[in-house]
C-alpha positions, 0 to 999 in steps of 0.5 A: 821378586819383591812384591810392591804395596800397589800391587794385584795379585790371583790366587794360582789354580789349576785352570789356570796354569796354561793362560798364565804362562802364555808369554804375551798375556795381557793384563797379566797380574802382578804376583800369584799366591799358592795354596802350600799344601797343594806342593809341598811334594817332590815332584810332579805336573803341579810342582812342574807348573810352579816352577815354570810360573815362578820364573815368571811371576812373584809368589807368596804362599797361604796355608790351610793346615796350619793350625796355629789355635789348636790345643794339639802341639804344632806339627813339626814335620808339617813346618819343616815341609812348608819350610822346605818349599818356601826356601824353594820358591822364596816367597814375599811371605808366607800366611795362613789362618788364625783358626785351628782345623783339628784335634786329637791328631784328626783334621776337620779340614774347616776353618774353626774360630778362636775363642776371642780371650786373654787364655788363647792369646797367651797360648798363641804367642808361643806357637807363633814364635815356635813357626816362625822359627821354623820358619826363618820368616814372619808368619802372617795371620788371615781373620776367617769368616765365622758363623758362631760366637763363643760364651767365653769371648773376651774381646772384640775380634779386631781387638784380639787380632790387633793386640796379637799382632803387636804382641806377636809380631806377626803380620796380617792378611786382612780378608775383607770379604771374611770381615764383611760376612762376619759382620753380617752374621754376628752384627758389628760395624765392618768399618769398625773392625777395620779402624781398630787393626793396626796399619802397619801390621797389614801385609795383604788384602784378600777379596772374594765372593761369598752366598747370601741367604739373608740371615746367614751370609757364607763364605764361598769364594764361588762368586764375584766380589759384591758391592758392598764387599768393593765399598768396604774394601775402598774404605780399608785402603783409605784408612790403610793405604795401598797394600798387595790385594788378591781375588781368590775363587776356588769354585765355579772358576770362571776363564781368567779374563775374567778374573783379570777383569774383575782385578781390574776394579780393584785397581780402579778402587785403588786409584780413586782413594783418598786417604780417611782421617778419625 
């Protein structure tokens, strides 16, 4: 199934898999985005839901282990696995994180930045072209949300992910939650950040929750979306125009009406926009 620009989709959780397949749901999303990891088995109950929903329901998939920024070399059983699962499901795409989660063979299971410089987009390239490959797709790319800056940074965070993707060839998955938390950590403009990614290289839009402790804002995915996360994301659709948007919660999941609810706004957003010039 082909997943349109003007399109809403959930994030696919456990709590979730009997309401979805109900067949008169209403309201229902548009397509659903699985955490690969969590079935790239060869069988049982979750793999058995997924199968069920995906005659149902379009997919895409997002990664957490991929570790395209680590200095380690990629992990090529781990790729033949994801490969093997999107040639299963067929997903409209298939993204991860622009992080790396470990070193030294070890996984921090976190989402740990990049140094933002010339030496580690060099080394991204190749790594990006090698999963592709593997692949037989394009690999889309989310920003993380980050706590910390390094003294090696070169460039702006949009900048460094604008120049990789035109670079690359990869597309993004813009989290304009992340965008908005790391604005408030670091101080830059949101706005600005969004004006500086390139349009055509945005596949997806994430939005999610996040907890506010005033000087440090984390991203949680445990709370609704907040206002100034809607404002942001109804200005990135006026200076990108409609793209497939998810809301994503990972914790204290709330009934799906409720979720659904909540998606609802987004589509409102997405109506009420008019596109913004510079």
């Amino acid at each position: 199934m082909s997943i349109s620009q003007e399109s809403f989709g959930l994030g696919l959780r456990v709590e979730h898999y009997q309401a979805l397949a109900e067949p008169g749901l209403a309201n229902r999303p548009d397509w659903l985005e699985i955490i690969s990891e969590n079935y790239m088995v060869p069988g049982g109950k979750p793999l058995w839901h997924l199968q069920q929903l995906r005659r149902d329901y379009a997919m895409v998939m997002h990664g957490v282990s991929l570790s395209i920024g680590s200095s380690d070399p990629l992990d090529l059983n781990y790729l033949r696995e994801l490969r093997a699962l999107a040639d299963r499901i067929e997903p409209a795409w298939v993204s991860d994180h622009l992080c790396w989660t470990g070193v030294d063979h070890r996984n921090l299971h976190d989402l740990l930045p990049l140094a933002l410089n010339r030496a580690t987009l060099e080394q991204l390239l190749p790594r990006i072209d090698q999963v592709q490959e593997v692949l037989g797709r394009r690999l889309v790319l989310e920003n993380v949300s980050s706590y910390l800056q390094f003294e090696a940074d070169e460039l702006g965070e949009a900048a460094f992910i604008a120049e990789l993707a035109r670079r690359s060839g990869c597309g993004l998955l813009l989290d304009v939650n992340n965008v908005y938390v790391s604005s408030r950590n670091h101080g830059f403009d949101p706005r600005a950040y969004i004006d500086a990614i390139p349009p055509e290289s945005v596949v997806q839009i994430h939005l999610a929750g996040h907890e506010d402790q005033g000087d440090l804002v984390i991203d949680t995915h445990d709370h609704p979306v907040c206002e100034a996360v809607w404002q942001l994301y109804a200005y990135t659709l006026a200076r990108l125009g409609p793209r497939p948007t998810m809301i994503e919660r990972d914790d204290h999941i709330p009934p799906l009406p409720e979720l659904l609810a909540e998606l609802d706004l987004a589509r409102a957003l997405a109506l009420a926009q008019e596109p913004v010039t510079a």
